[in-house]
ZAGU-638253 format. One record per residue (C-alpha): z, y, x; residue in three letters; residue number from 1; chain. Coordinates in Angstrom, 2 decimals, m for minus. Each point is the difference from the previous one (the first is absolute). Example, Ala and Ser with C-alpha at 12.3 -4.5 7.8 and 13.67 -1.06 7.14 Angstrom:
<kolzas>
kolza up 7.80	north m4.50	east 12.30	residu Ala	num 1	chaine A
kolza up m0.66	north 3.44	east 1.37	residu Ser	num 2	chaine A
</kolzas>
This chain:
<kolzas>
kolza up m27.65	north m10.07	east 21.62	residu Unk	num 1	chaine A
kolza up 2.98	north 1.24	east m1.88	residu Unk	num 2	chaine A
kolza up m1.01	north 1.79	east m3.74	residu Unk	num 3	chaine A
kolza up 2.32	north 2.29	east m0.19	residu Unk	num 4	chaine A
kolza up m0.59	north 2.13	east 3.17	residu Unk	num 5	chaine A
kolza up 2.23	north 1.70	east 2.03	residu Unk	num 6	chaine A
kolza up m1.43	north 3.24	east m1.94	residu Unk	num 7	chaine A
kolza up 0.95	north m1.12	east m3.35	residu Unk	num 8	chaine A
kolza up 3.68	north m1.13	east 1.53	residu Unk	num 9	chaine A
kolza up 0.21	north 3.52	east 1.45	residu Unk	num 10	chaine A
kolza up m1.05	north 2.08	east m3.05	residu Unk	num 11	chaine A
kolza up 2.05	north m2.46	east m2.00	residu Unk	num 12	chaine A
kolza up 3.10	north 0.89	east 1.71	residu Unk	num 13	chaine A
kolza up m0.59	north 3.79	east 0.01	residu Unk	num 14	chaine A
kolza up m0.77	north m0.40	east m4.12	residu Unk	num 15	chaine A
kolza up 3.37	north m2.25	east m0.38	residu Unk	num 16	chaine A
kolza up 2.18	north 2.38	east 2.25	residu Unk	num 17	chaine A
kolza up m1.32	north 2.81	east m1.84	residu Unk	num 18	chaine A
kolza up 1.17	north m1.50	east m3.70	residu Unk	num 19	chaine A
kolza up 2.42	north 1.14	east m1.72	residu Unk	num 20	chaine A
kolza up 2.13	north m2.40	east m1.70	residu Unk	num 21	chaine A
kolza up m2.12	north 0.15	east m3.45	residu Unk	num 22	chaine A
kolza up m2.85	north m0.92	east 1.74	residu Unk	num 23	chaine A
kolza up 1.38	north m3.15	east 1.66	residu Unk	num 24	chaine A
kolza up 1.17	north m1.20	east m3.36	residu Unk	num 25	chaine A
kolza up m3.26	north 0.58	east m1.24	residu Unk	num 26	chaine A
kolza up m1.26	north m1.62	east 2.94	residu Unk	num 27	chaine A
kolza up 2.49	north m2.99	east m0.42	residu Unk	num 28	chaine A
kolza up m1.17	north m0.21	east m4.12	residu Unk	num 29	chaine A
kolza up m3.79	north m0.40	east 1.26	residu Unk	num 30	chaine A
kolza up 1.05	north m2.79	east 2.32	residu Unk	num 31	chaine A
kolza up 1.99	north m1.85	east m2.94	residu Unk	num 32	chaine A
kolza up m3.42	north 0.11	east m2.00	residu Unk	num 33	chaine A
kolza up m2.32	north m0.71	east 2.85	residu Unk	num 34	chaine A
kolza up 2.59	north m2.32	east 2.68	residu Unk	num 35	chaine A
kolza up 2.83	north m0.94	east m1.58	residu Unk	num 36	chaine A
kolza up 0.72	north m3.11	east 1.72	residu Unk	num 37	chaine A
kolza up 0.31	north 2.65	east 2.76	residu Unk	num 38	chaine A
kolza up 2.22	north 2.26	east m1.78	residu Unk	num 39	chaine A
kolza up 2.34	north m2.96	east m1.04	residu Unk	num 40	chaine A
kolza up 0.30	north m1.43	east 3.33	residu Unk	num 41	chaine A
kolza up 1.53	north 3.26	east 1.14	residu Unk	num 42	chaine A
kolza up 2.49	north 0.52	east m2.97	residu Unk	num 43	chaine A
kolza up 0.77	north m3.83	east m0.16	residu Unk	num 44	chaine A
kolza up 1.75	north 1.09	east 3.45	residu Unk	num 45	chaine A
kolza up 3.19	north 1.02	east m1.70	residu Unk	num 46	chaine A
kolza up 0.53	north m3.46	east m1.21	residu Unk	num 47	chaine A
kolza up 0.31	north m1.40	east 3.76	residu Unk	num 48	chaine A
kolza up 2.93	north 2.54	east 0.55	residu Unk	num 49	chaine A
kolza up m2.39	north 2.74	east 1.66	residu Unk	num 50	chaine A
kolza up 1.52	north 3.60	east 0.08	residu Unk	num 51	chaine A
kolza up m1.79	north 2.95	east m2.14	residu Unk	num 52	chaine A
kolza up m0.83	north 1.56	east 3.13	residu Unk	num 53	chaine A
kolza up m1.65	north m3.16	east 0.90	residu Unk	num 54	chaine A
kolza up m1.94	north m0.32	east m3.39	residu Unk	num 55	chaine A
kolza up m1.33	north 3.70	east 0.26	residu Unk	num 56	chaine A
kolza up m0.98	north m0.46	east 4.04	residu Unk	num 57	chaine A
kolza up m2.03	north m3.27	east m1.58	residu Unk	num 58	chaine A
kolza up m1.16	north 2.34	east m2.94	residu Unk	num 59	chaine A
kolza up m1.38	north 2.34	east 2.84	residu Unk	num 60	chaine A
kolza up m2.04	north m2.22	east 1.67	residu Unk	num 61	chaine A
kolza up m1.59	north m1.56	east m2.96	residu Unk	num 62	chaine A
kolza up m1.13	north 3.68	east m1.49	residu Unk	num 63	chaine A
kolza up m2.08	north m0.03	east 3.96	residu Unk	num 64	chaine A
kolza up m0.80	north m2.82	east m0.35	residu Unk	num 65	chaine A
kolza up m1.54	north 0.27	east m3.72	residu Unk	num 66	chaine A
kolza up m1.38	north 3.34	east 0.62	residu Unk	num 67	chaine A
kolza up m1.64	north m1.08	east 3.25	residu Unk	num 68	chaine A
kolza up m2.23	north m2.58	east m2.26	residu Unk	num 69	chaine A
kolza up m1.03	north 3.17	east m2.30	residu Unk	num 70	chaine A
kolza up m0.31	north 2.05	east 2.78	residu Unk	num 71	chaine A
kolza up m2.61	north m2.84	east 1.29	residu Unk	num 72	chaine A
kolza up m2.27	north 1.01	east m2.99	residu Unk	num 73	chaine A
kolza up m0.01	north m4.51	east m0.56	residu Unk	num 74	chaine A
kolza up 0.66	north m1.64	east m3.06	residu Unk	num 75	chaine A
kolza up 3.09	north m2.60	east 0.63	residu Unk	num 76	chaine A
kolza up 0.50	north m2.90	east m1.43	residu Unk	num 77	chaine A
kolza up 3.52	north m0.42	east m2.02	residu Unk	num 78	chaine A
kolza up 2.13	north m1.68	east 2.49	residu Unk	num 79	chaine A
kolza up 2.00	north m3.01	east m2.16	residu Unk	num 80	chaine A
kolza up 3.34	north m1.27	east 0.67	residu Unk	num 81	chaine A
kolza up m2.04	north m3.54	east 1.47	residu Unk	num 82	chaine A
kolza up m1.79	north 2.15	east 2.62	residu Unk	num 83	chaine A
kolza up 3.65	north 1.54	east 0.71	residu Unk	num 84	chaine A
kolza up 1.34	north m3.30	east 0.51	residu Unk	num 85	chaine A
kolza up m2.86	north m1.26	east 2.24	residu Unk	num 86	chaine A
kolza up 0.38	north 3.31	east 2.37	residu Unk	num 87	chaine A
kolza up 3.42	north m0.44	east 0.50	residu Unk	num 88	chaine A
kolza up 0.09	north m3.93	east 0.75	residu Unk	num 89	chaine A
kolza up m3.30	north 0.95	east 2.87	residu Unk	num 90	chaine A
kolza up 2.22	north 2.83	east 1.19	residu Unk	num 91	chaine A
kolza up 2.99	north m2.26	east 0.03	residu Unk	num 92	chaine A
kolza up m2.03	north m2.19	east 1.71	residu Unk	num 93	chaine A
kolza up m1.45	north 2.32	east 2.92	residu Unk	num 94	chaine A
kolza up 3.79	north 1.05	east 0.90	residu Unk	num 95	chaine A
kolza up 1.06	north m3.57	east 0.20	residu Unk	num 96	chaine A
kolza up m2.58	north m0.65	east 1.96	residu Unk	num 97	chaine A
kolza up 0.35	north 3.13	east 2.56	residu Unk	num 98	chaine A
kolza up 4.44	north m0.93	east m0.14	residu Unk	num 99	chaine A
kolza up m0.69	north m3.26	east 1.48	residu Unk	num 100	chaine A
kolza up m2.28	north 0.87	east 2.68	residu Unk	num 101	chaine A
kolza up 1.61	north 1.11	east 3.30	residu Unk	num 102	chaine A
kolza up m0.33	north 3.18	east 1.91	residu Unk	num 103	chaine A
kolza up m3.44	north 1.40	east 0.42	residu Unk	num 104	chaine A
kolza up m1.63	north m2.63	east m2.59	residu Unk	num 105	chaine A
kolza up 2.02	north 1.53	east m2.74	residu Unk	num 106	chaine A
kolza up m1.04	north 3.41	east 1.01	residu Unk	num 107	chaine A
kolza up m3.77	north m1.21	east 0.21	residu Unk	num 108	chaine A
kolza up 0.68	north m1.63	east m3.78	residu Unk	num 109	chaine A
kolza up 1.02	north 3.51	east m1.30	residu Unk	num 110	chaine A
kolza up m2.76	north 1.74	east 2.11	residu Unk	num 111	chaine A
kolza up m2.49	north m2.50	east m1.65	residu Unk	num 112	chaine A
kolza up 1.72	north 0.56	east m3.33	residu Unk	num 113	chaine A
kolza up m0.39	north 3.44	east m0.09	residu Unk	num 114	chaine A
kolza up m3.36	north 0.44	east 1.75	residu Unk	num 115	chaine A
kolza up m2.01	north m2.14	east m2.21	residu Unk	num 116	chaine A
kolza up 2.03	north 1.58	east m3.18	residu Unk	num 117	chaine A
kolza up m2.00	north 1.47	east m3.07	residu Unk	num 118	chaine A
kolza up 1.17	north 3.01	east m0.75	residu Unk	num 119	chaine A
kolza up 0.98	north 1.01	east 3.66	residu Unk	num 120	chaine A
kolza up 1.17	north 3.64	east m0.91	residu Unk	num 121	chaine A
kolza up 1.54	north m1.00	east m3.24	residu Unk	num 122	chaine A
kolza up 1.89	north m2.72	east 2.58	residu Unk	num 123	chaine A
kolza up 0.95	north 2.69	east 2.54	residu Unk	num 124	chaine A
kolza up 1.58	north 2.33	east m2.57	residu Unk	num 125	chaine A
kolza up 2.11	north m2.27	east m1.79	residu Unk	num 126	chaine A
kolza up 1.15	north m1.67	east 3.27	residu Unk	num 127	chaine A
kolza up 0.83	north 3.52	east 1.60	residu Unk	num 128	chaine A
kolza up 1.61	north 1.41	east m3.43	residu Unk	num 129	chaine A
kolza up 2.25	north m3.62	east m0.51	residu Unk	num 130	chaine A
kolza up 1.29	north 0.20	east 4.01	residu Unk	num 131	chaine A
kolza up 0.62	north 3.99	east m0.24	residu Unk	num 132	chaine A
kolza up 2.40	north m1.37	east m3.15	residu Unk	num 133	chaine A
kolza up 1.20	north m2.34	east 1.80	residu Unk	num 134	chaine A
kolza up 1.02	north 2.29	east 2.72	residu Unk	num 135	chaine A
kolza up 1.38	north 2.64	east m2.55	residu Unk	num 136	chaine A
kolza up 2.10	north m2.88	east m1.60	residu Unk	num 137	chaine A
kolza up 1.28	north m1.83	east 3.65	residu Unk	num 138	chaine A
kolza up 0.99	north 3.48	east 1.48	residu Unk	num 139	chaine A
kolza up 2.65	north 0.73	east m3.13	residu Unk	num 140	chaine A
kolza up 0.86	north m3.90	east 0.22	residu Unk	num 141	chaine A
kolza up m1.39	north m0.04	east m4.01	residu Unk	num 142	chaine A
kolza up m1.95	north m3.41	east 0.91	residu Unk	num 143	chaine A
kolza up 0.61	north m2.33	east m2.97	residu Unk	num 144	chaine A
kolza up m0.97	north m3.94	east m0.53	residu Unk	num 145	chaine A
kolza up m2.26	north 1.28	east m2.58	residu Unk	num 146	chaine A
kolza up m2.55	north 2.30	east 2.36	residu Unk	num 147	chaine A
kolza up m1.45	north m3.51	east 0.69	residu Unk	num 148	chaine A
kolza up m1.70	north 0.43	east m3.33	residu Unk	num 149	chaine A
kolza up m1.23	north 3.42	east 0.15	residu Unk	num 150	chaine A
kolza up m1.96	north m1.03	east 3.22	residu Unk	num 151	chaine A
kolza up m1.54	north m2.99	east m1.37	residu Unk	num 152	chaine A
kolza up m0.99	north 2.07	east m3.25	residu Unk	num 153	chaine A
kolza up m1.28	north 2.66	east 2.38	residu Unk	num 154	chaine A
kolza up m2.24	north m2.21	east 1.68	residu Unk	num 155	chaine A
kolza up m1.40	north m1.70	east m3.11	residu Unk	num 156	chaine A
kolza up m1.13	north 3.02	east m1.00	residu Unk	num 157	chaine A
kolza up m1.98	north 0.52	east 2.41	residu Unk	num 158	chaine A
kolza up m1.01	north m3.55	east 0.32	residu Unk	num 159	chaine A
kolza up m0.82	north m0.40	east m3.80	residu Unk	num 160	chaine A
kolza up m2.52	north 3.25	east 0.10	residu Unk	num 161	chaine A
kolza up m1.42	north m1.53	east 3.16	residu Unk	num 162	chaine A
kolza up m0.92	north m2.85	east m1.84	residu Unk	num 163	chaine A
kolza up m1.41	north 1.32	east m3.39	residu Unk	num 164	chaine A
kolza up m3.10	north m0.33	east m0.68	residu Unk	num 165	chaine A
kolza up m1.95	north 3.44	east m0.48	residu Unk	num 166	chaine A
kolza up m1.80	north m0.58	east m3.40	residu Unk	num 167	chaine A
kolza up m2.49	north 3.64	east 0.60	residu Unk	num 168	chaine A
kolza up 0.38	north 3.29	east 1.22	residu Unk	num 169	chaine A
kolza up 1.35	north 2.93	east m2.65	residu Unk	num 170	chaine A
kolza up m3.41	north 2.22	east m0.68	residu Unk	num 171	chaine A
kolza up 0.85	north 3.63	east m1.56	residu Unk	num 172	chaine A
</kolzas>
């Protein structure tokens, strides 16, 4: 059973749509004292040859994705650069695995991927928000080598928080 319900994803996108651009950097400064192996591996981005636009769509989903686990009312573990490391090399992994399967197997892989996920509404948003950018960027031809990147980081976001242990729930 996912922790961060589909509740706490929905308020958390009303709340984040509703900021105003103050509030997001405030936001952003609570995640650099509270995640900011998070933070980093969004603004490290820049240094693979990722676009601004690309950094800020990145920025996006991590400020759900952070205020989903407050909105969770749980106590999260920081999430280290290690843990990062170890996400991405399973997630690597899993899409290795479902490329080299054929036809219907790779489907089931992803299926199975997906279905038994953690955090399955923390999945289904950044999976629907990183292919409605990739749309966006394919219909004015903007792809770039570098959107590679900003997919992988997408998912390890929500791969790292899926993984983090919950030290207690947040009283008061």
């Amino acid at each position: 059973m996912s922790r961060i319900t589909a509740d706490n994803l929905a308020a958390t996108i009303l709340k984040i749509r509703g900021m105003s651009v103050k509030e997001k950097e405030a936001l952003a400064d609570e995640i650099h004292l509270r995640q900011p192996h998070l933070l980093a591996s969004c603004l490290v981005q820049s240094r693979f040859g990722v676009e601004q636009a690309a950094v800020e769509f990145l920025l996006n989903i991590l400020l759900v994705c952070y205020q989903s686990m407050k909105e969770s009312g749980l106590h999260w573990s920081v999430i280290t650069e290690v843990e990062q490391e170890r996400q991405m090399q399973r997630w690597i992994g899993a899409v290795q695995c479902s490329e080299h399967a054929m036809g219907s197997a790779a489907d089931g892989a992803r299926e199975q991927y997906t279905s038994q996920h953690p955090e399955q509404p923390l999945l289904a948003f950044v999976v629907g928000e990183t292919n409605r950018w990739l749309r966006e960027i394919s219909q004015r031809n903007a792809q770039a080598q570098s959107d590679k990147f900003v997919m992988m980081a997408s998912m390890n976001l929500v791969n790292c928080i899926a993984g983090a242990p919950v030290l207690s729930a947040v009283h008061g």
